[in-house]
DSSP file (Angstrom, degrees, kcal/mol; ACC not computed):
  #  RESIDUE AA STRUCTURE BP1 BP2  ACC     N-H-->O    O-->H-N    N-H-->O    O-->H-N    TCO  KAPPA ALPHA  PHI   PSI    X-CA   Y-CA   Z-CA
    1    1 A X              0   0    0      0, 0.0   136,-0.2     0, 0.0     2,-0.1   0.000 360.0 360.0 360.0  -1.7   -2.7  -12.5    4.6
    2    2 A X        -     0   0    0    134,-0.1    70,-0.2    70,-0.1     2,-0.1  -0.374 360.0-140.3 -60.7 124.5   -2.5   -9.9    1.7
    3    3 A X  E     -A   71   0A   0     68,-1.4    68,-2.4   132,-0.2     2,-0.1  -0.605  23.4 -98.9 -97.4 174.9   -3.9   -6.6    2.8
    4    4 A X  E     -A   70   0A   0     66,-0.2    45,-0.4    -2,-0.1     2,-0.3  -0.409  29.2-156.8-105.7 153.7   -6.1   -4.5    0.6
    5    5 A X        -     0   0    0     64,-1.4     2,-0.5    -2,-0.1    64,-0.3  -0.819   8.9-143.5-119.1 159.2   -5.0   -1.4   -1.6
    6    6 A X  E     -B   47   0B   0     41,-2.4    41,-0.8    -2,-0.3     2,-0.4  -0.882  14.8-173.1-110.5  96.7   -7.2    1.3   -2.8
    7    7 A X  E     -B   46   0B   0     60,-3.5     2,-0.4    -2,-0.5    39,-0.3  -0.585   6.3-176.6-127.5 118.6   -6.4    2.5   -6.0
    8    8 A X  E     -B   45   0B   0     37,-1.5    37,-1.9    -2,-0.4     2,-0.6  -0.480  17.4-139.4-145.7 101.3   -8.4    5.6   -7.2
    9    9 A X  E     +B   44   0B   0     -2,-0.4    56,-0.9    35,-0.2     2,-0.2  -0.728  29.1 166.5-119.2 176.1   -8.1    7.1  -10.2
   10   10 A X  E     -B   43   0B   0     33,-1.3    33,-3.4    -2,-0.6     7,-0.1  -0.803  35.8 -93.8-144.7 146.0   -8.2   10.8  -10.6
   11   11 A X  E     -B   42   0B   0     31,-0.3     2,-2.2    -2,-0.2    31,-0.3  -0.056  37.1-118.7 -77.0 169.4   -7.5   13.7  -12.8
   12   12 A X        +     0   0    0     29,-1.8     2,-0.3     4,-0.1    -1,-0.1  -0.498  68.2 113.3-103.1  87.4   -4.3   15.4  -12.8
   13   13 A X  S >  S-     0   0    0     -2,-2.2     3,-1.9     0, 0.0     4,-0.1  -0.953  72.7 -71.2-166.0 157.9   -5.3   19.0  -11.7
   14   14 A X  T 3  S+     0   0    0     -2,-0.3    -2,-0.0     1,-0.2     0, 0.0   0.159 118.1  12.2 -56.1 130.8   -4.9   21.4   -8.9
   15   15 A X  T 3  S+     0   0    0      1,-0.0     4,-0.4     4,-0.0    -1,-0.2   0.005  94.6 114.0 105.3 -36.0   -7.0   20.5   -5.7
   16   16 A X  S X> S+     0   0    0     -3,-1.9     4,-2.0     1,-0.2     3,-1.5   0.840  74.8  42.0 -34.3 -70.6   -7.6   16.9   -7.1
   17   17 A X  H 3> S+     0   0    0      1,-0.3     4,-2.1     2,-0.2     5,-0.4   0.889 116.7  48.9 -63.9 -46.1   -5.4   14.7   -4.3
   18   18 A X  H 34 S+     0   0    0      1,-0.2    -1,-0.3     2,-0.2    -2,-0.2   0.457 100.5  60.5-108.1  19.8   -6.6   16.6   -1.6
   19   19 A X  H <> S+     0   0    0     -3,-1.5     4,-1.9    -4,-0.4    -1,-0.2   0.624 113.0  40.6 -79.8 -28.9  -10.2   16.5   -2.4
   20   20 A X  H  X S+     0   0    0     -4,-2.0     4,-1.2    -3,-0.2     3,-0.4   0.991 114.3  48.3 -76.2 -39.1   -9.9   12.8   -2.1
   21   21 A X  H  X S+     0   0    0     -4,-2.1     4,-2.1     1,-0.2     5,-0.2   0.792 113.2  55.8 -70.7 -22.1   -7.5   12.7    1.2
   22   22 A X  H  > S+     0   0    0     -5,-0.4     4,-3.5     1,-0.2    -1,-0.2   0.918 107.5  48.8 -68.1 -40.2  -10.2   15.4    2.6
   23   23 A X  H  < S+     0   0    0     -4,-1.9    -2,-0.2    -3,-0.4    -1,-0.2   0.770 107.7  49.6 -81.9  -3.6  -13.0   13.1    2.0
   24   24 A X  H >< S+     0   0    0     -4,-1.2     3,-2.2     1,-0.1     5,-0.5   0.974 112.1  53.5 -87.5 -51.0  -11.5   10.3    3.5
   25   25 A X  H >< S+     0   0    0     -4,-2.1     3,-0.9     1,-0.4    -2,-0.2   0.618  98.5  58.1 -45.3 -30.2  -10.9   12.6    6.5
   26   26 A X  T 3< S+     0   0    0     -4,-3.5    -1,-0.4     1,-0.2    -2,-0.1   0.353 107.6  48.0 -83.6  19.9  -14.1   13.8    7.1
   27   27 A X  T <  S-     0   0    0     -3,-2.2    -2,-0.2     2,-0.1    -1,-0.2  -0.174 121.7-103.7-150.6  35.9  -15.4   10.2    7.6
   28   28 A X    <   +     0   0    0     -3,-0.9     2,-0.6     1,-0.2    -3,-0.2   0.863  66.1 153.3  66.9  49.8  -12.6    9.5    9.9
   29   29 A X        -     0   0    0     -5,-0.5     2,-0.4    -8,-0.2    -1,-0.2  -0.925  31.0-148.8-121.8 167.2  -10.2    7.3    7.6
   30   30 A X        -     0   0    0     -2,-0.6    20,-2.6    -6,-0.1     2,-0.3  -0.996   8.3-129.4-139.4 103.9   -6.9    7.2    8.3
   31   31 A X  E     +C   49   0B   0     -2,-0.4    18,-0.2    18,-0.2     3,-0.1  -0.411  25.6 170.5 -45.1 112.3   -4.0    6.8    5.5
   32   32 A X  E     +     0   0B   0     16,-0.9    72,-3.6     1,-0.4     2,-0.4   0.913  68.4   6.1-102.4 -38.3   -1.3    4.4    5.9
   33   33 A X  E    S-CD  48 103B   0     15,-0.7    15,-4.1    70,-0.3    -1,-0.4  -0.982  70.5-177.9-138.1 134.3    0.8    4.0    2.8
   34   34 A X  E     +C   47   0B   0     68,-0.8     2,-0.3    -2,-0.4    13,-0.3  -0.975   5.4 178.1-133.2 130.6    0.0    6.4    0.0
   35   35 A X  E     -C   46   0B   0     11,-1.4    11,-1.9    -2,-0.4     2,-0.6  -0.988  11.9-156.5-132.6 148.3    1.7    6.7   -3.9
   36   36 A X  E     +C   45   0B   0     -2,-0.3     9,-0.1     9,-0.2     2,-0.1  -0.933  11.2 178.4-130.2 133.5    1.0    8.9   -6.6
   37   37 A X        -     0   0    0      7,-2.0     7,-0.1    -2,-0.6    -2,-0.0  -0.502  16.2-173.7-127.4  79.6    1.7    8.2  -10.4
   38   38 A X        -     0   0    0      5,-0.2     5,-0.2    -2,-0.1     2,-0.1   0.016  23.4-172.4 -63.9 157.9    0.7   10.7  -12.9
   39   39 A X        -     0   0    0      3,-4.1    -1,-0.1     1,-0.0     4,-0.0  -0.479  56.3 -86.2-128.7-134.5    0.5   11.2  -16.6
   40   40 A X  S    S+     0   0    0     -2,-0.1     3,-0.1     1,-0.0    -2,-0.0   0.923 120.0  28.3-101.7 -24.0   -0.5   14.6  -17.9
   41   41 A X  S    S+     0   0    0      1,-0.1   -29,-1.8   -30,-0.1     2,-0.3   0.854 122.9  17.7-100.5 -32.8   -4.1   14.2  -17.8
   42   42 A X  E     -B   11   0B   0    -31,-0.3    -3,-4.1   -30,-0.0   -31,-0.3  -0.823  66.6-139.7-123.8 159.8   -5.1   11.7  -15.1
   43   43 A X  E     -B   10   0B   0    -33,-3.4   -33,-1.3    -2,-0.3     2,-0.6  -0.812   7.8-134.5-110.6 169.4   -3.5   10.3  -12.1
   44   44 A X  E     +B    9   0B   0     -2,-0.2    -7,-2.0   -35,-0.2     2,-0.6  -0.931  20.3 174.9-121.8 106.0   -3.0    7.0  -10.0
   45   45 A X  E     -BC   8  36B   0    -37,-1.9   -37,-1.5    -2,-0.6     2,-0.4  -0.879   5.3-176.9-126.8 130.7   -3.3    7.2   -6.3
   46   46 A X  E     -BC   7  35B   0    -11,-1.9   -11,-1.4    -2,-0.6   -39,-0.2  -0.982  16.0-176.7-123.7 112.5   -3.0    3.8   -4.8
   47   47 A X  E     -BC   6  34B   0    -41,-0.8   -41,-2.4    -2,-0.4     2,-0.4  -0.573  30.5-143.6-116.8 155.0   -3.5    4.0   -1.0
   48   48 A X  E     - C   0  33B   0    -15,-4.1   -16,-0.9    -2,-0.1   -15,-0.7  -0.924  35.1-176.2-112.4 166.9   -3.5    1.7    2.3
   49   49 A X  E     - C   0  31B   0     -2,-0.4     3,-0.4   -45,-0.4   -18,-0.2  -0.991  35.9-113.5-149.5 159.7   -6.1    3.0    4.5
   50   50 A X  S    S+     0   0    0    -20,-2.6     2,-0.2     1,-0.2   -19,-0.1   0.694 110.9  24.9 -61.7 -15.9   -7.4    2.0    8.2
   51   51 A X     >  -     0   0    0    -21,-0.3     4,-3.1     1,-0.1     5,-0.3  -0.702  69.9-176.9-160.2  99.8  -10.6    0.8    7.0
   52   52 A X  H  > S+     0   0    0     -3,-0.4     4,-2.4     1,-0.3     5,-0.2   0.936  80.3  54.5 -57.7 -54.5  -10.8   -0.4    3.3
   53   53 A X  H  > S+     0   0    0      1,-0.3     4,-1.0     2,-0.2    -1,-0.3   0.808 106.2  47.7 -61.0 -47.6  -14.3   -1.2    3.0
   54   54 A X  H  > S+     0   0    0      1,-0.2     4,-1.8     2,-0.2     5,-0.5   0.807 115.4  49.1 -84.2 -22.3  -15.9    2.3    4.2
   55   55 A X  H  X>S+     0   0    0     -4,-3.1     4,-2.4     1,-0.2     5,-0.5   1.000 100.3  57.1 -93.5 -26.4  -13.6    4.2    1.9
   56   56 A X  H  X5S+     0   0    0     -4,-2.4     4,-1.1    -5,-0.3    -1,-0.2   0.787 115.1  43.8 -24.8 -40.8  -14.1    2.3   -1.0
   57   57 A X  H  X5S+     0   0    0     -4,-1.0     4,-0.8    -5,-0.2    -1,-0.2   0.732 119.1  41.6 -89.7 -25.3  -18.0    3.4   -0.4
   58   58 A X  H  <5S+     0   0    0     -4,-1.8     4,-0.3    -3,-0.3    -2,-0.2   0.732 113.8  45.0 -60.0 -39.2  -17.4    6.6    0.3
   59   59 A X  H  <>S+     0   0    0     -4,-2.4     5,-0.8    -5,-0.5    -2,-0.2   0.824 117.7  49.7 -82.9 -40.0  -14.9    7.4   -2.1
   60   60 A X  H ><<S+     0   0    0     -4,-1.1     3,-1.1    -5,-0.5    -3,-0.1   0.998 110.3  51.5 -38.0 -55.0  -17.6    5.3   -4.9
   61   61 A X  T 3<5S+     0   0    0     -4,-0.8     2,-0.4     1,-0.3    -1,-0.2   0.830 105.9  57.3 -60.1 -18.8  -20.6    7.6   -3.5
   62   62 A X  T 3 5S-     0   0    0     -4,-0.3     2,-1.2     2,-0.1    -1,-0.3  -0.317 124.9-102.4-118.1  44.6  -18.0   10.9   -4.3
   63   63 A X  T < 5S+     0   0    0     -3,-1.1    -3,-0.1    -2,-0.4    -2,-0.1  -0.041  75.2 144.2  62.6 -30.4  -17.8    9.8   -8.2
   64   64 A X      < -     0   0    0     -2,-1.2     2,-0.2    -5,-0.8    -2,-0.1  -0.073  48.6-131.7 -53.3 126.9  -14.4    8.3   -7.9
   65   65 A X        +     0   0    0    -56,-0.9     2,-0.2     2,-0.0   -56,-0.2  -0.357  34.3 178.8 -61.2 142.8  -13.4    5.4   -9.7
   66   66 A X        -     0   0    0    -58,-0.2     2,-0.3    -2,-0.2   -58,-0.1  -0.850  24.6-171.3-171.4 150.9  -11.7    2.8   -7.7
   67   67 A X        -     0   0    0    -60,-0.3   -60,-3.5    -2,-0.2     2,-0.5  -0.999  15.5-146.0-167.8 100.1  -10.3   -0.4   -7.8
   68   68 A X        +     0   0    0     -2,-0.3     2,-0.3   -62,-0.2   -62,-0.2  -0.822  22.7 176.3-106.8 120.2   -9.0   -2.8   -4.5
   69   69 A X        -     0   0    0     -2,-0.5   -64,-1.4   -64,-0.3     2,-1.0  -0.727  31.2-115.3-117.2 145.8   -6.1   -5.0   -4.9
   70   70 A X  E     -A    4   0A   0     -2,-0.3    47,-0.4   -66,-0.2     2,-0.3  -0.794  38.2-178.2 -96.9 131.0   -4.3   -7.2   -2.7
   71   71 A X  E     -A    3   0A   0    -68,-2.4   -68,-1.4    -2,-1.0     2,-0.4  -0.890  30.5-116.5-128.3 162.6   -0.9   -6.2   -2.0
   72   72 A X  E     +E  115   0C   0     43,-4.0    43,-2.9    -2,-0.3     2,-0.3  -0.800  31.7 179.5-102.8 136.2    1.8   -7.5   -0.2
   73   73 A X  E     +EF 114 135C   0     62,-0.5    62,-0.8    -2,-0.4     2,-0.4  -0.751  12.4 170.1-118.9 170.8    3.3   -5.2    3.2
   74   74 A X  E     -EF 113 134C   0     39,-2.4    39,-1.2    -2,-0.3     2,-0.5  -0.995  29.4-116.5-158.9 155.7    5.8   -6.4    4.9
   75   75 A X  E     +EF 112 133C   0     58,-2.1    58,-1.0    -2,-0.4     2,-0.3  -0.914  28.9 174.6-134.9 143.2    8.2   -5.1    7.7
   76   76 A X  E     -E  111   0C   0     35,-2.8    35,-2.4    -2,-0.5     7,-0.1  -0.670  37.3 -93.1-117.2 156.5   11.7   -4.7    7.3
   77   77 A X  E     -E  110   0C   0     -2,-0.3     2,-0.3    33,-0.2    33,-0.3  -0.129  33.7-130.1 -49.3 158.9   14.6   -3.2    9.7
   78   78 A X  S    S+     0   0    0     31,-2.4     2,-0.4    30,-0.1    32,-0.1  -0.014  74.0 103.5-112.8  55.1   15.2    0.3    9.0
   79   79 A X  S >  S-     0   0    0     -2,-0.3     3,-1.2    30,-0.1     2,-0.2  -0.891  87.8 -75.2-121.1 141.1   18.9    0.0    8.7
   80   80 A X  T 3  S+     0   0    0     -2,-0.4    -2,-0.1     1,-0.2    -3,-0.0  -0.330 113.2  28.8 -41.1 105.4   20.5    0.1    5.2
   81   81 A X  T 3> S+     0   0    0     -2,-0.2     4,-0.6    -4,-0.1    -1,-0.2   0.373  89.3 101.2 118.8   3.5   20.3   -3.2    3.0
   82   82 A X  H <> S+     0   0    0     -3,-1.2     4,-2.0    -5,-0.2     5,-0.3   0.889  77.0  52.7 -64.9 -55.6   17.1   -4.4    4.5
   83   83 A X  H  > S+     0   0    0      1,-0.2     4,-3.1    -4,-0.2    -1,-0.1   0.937 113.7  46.1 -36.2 -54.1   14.8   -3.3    1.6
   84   84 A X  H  > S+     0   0    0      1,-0.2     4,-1.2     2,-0.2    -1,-0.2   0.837 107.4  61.4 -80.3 -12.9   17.4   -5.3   -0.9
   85   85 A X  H  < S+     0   0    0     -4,-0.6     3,-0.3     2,-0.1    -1,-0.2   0.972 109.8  36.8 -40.2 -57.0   17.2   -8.3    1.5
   86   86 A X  H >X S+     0   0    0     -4,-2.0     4,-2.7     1,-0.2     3,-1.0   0.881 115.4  57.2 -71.4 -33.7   13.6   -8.7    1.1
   87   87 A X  H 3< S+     0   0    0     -4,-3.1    -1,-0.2    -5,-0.3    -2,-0.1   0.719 107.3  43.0 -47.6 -43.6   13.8   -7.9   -2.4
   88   88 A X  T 3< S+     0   0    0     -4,-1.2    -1,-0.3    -3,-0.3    -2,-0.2  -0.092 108.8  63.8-102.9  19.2   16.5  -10.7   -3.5
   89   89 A X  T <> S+     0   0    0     -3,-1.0     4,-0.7     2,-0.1    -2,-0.2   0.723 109.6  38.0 -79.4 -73.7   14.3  -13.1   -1.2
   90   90 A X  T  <>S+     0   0    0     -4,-2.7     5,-2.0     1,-0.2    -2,-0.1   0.495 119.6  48.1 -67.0   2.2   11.5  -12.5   -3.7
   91   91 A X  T >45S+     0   0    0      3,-0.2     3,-4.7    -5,-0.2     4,-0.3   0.743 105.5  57.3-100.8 -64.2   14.0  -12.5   -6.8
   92   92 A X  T 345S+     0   0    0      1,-0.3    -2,-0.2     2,-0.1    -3,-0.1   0.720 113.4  43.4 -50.0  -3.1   15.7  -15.8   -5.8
   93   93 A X  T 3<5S-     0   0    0     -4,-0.7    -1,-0.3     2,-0.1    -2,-0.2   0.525 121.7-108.7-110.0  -5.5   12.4  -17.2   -5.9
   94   94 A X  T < 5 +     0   0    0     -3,-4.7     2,-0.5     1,-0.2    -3,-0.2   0.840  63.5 150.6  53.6  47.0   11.2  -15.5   -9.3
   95   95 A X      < -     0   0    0     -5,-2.0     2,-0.3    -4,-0.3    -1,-0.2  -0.885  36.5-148.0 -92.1 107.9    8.9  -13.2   -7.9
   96   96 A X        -     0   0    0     -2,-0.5     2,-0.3    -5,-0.0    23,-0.2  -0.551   2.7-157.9 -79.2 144.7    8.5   -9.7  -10.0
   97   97 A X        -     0   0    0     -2,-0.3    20,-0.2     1,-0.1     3,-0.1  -0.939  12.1-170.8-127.5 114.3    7.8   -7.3   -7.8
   98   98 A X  S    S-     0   0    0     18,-2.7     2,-0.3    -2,-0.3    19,-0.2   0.665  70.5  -7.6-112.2  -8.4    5.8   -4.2  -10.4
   99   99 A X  E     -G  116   0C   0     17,-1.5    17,-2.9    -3,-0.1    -1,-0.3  -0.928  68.1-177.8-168.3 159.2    5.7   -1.6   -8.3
  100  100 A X  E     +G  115   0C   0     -2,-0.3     2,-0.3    15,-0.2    15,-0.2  -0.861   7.2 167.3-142.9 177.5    6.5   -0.7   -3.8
  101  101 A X  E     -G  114   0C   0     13,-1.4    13,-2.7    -2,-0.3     2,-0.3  -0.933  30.7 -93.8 176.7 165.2    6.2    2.2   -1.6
  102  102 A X  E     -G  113   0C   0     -2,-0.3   -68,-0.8    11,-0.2    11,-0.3  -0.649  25.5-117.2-104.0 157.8    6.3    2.9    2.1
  103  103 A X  B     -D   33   0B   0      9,-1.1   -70,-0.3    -2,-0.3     9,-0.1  -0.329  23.1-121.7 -84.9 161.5    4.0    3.2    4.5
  104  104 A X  S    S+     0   0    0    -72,-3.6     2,-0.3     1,-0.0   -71,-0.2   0.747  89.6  56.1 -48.6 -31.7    3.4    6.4    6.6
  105  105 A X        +     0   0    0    -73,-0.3     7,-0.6     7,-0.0     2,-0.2  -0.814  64.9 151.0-138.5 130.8    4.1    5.3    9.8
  106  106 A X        -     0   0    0     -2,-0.3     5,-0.2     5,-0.1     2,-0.1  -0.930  27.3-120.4-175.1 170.2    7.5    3.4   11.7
  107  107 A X        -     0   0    0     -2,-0.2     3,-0.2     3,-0.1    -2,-0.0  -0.268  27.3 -93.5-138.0-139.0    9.0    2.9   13.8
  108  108 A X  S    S+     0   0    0      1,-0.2    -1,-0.1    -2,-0.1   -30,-0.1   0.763 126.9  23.0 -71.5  11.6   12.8    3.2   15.6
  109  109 A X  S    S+     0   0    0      1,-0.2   -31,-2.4   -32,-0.1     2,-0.4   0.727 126.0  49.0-135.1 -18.2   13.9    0.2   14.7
  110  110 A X  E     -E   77   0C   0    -33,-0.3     2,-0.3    -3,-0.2    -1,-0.2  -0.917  46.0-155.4-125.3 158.3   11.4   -0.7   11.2
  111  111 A X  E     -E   76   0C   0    -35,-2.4   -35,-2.8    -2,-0.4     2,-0.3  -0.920  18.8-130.7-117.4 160.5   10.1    0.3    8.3
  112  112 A X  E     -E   75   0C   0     -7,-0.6    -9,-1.1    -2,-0.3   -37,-0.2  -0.901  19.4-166.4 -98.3 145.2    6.8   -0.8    6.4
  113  113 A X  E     -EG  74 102C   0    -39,-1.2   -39,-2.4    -2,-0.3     2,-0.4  -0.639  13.4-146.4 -29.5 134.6    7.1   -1.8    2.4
  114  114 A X  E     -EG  73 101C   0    -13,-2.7   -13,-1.4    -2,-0.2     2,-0.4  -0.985  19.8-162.6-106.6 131.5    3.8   -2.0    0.4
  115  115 A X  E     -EG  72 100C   0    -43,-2.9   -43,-4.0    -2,-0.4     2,-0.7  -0.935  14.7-166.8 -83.7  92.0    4.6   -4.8   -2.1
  116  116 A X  E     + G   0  99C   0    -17,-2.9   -18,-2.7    -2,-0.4   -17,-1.5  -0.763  26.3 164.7-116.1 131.2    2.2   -5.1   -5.2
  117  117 A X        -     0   0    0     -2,-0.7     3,-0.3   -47,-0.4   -20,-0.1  -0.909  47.0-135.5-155.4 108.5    3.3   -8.8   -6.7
  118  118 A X  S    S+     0   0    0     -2,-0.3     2,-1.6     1,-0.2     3,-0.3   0.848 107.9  48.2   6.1 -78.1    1.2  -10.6   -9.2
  119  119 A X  S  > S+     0   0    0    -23,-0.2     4,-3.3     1,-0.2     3,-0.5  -0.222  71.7 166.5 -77.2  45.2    1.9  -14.1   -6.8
  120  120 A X  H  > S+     0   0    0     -2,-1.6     4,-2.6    -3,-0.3     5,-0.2   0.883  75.7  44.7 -51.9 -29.0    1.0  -12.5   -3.2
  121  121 A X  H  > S+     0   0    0     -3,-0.3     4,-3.0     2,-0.2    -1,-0.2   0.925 112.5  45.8 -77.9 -31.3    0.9  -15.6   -1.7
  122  122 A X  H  > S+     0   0    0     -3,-0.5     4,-0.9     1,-0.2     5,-0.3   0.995 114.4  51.5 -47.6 -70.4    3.8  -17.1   -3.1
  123  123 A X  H >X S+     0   0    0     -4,-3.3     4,-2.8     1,-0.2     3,-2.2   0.928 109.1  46.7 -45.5 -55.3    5.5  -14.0   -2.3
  124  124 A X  H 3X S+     0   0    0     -4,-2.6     4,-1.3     1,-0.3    -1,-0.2   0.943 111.6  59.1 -56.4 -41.4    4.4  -13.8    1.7
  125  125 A X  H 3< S+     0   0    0     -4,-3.0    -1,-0.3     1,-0.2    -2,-0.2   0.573 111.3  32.9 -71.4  -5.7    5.3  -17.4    1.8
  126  126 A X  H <X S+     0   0    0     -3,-2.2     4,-0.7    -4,-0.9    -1,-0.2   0.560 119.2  57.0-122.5 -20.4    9.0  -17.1    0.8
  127  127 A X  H  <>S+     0   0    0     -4,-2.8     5,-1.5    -5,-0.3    -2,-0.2   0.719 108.4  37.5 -42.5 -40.1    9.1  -14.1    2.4
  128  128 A X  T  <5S+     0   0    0     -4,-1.3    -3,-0.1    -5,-0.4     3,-0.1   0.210 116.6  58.9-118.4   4.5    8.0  -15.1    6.2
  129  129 A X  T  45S+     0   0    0     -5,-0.2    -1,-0.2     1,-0.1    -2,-0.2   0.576 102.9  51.1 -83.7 -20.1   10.2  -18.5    5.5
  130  130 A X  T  <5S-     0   0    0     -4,-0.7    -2,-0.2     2,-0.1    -1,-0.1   0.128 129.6-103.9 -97.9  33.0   13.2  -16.1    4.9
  131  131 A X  T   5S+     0   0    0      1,-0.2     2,-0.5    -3,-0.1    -3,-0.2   0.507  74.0 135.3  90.0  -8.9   12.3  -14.4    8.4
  132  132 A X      < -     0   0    0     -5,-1.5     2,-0.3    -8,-0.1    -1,-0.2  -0.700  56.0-122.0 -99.4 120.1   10.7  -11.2    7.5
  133  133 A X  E     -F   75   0C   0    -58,-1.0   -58,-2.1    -2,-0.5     2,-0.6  -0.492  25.4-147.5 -65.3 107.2    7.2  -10.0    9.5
  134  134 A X  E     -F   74   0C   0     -2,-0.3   -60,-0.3   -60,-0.2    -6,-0.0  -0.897  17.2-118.7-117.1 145.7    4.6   -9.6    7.0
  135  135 A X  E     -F   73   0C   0    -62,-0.8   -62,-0.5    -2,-0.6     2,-0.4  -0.108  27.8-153.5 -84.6 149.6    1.9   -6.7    7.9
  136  136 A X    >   -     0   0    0   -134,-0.1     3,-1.3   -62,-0.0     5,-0.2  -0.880  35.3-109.1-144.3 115.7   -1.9   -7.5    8.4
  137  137 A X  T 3> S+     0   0    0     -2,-0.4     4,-0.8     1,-0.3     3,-0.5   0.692 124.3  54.0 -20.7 -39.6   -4.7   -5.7    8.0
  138  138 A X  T 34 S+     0   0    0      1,-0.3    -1,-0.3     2,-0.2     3,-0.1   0.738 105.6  52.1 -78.5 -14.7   -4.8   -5.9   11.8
  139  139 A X  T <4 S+     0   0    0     -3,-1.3    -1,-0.3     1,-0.1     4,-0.3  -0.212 105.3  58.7 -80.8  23.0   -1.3   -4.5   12.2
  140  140 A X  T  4 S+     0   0    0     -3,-0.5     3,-0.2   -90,-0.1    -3,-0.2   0.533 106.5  44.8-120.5 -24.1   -2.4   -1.6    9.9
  141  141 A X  S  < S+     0   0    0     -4,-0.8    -2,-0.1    -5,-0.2    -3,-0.1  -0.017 107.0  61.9 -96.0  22.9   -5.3   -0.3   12.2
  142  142 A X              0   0    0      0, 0.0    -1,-0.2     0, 0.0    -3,-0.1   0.635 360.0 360.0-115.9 -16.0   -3.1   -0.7   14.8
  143  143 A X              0   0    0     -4,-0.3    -2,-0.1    -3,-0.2   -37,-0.1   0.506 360.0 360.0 -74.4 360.0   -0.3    2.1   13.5
């Protein structure tokens, strides 16, 4: 049930990020969860997007390195202490969790978590036994 990440890297200089988020936009893809990690010379921008497959070929055809991972998303209440619920689910189980971010989009009563975890399946399964909704590739082209 792990949905796919994009993650692109890119040089770290003016115009750079919003040459890629332009090309995705001129061929109608639609960002759901986005993070950016820099160093001084390059960058990391690891994206969900509405349709994995055409920006991966798009973004390929427009020089861009890239690199699709399964991550885990998962939706949480959007009230304070939700995040660290799901968080000590995947700790009481000895789940590393190396890196998270939020989605674009939620709504009044949730938020989305992208989860990138070495053991996604492990993880979804102790996750969606402790109660917690975890997000779909069809739930991401539907927000």
């Amino acid at each position: 049930m792990a949905i796919k990440q994009l993650t692109v890297f890119i040089q770290n200089k003016k115009g750079t990020v919003a040459s890629v988020t332009e090309t995705l936009s001129k061929n109608n893809i639609n960002l759901r969860a986005l993070s950016i990690a820099e160093t001084q010379d390059f960058g990391i921008l690891r994206m969900v997007v509405n349709d994995t497959v055409s920006a991966e070929k798009i973004l390929t055809e427009n020089g861009y390195l890239i690199k699709t991972i399964d991550v885990v998303g998962v939706k949480i209440g959007d009230e304070p202490g939700q995040l660290t619920s799901a968080l000590n689910v995947l700790d009481y189980a000895g789940i590393n969790v190396e890196y998270l971010y939020a989605f674009m989009a939620r709504t009044e009563k949730h938020a989305y978590v992208v989860l990138r975890i070495e053991e996604s399946e492990e993880a979804e399964c102790v996750l969606a036994k402790a109660g917690f909704k975890l997000i779909t590739d069809a739930d991401i082209s539907k927000l």
